[in-house]
N, C-alpha and C positions, 0 to 999 in steps of 0.2 A: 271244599273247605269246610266239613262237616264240625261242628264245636259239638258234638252228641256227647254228653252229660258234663260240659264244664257249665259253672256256675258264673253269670256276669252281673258286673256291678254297675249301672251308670248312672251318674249324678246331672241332674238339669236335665231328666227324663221325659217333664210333660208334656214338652212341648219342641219343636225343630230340629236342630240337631239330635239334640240327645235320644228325641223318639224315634226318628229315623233306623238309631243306632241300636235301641231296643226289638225296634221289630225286626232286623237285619239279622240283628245276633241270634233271636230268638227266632228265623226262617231258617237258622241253621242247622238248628238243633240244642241251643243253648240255651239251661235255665237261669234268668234273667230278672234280675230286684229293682226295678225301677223306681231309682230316688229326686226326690223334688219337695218343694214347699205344698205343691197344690194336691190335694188329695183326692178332689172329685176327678181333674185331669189323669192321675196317676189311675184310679179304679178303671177310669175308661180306657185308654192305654190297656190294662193288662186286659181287659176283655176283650178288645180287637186281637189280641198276639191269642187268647185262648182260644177264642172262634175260630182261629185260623188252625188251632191248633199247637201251639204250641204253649212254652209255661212260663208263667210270671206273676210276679206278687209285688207288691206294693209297699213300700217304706218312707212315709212324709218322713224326710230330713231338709233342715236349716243350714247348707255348709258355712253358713260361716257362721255359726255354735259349735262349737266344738265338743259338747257333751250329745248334743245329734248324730253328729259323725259315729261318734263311737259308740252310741248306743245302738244307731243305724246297724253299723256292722256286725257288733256282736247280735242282732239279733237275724242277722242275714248269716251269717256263721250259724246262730242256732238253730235255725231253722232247716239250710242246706248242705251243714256239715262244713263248707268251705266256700273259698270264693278265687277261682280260678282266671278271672280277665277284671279288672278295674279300665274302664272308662272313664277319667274325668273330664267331664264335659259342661258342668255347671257355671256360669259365667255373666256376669254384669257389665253395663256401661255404665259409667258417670260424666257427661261428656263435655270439655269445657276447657279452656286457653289458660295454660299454666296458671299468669299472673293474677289469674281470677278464682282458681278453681280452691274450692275448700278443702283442708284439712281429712274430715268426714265424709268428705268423695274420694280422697286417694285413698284413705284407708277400707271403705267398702271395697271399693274394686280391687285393692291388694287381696285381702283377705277371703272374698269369695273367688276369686277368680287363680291364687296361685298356693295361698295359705290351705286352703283347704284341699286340694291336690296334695301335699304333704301331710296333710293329715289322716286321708283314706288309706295314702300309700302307707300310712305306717300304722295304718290298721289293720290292712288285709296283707301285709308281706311276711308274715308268721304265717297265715295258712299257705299261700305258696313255698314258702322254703323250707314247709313240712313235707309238704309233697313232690317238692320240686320239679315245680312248671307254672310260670306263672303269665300271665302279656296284660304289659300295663300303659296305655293309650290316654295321653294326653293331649285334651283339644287346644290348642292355640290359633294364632293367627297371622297372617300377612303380616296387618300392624305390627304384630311383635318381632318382624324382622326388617322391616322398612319403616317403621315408624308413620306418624299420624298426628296433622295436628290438631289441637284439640282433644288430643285422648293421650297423653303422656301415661295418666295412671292404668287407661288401657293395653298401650303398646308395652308398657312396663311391667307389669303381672304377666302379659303372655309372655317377651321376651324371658322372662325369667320363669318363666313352665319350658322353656327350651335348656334353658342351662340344670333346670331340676331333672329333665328327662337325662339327660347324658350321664348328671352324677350319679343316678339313681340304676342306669345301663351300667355303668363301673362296679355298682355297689354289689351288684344280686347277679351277673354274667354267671357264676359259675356253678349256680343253683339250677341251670336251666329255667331263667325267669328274663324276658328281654322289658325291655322301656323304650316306646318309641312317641312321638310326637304326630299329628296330624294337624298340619297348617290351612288350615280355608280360606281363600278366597273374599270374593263378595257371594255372597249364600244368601237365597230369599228365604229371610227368616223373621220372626217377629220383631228384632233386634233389627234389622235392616229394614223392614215395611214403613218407619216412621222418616227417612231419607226422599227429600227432593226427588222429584222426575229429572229437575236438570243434574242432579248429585248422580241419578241411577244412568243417566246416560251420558256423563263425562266419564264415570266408575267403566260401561260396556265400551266405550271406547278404546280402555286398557288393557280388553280381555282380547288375545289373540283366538281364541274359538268362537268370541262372539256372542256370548250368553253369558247371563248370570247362571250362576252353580244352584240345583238344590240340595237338602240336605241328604240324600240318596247318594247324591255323589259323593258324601264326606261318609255315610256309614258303610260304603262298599269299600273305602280303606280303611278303615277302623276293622270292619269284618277281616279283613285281607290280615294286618296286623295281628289281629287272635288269634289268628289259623295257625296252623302244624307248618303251612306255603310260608311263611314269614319266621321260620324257627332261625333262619342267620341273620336275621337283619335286626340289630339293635342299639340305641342312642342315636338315632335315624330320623329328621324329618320329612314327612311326607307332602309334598305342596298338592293340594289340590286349589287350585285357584284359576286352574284356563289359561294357563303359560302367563299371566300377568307378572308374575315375578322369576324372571332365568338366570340362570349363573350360581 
């Protein structure tokens, strides 16, 4: 599953998933922009993927600004000509029981979490359908297909990164540019580290393999999705979650 000289974009880089997904991409062969709000996380980041050998650079963006986004991009465009796989992976909780929950926490979590996915996508899909080729991998979740209480405005931004994945497979299929979805699990991540021992093992209860997921196991399908190996599969989600969710 060589990516040798596509350019990848992924947003919520510094840290769990998204880093995972940076270094993955970039053991591939892929030069790789890793975006996030924290800047010293992002420097160090790209120094482990250099040491190792391979290439990335560093872009502090805010997704849910929208003049970051796109400043982000074009200067990820200017720098490496294009940008051949979008990752969105950047993502919030605000966590709390409908009746209760504010205003300003559904709108956070809408907006960083599905808002800005449409935003990247409509930044960087000129460079792919110049070149036509493009794999565009959005992270969602369980929640957003079973739902979750206490996380409406969670479950609702992912669900709705699933319906934007399919439109978006419709949109650009004939460019040679697919849209697929990557669903996780319970994944030990910094988002999850703040969760009960009794939450974390009613949660492995659920899990027919037994384990919580790391984030390894979401950037080995993310990686799978950008390959040439995934050129027919698109508007597609991918569960990785440990059989917790079948059918």
């Amino acid at each position: 599953m060589s990516l040798s000289g596509r350019v990848a974009l992924v947003t919520g880089a510094s840290q769990g998933i998204g880093r995972a997904c940076a270094v993955k991409l970039a053991g591939s062969g892929a030069t790789v922009a890793v975006a996030a709000r924290n800047q010293e996380k992002l420097n160090e980041l790209v120094g482990q993927i250099t040491a190792s050998g391979g290439k990335a650079a560093a872009f502090p963006i805010d997704v849910s600004d929208e003049e970051q986004i796109k400043n982000g991009c074009k200067a990820i465009i200017g720098q490496f000509g294009k940008i051949d796989i979008l990752v969105n992976n950047a993502g919030i909780a605000r966590d709390q029981l409908v009746m209760r929950m504010k205003r300003a926490d559904w709108d956070a979590v809408l907006n960083t979490n599905l808002t800005s996915a449409y935003i990247c996508i409509q930044q960087v899909i000129g460079s792919m359908l110049k070149q036509r080729w493009g794999r565009i991998v959005n992270i969602t979740s369980i929640f957003g297909q079973i739902g979750q209480a206490g996380q409406a405005n969670y479950a609702a931004s992912k669900a709705g990164l699933i319906g934007l994945t399919m439109a978006i497979a419709r949109e650009v299929a004939s460019r040679n540019i697919t849209c697929n979805a990557v669903a996780p699990g319970f994944i030990e991540t910094a988002m999850t580290s703040g969760f009960s021992e009794e939450f974390k093992e009613t949660a492995l209860k659920m899990i027919p393999l037994g384990r919580i997921g790391t984030p390894e196991d979401v950037a080995g399908a993310v990686e799978f999705l950008s390959s040439e190996a995934a050129s027919y599969i698109s508007g597609h989600v991918l569960n990785v979650n440990g059989g917790m969710l079948m059918g």
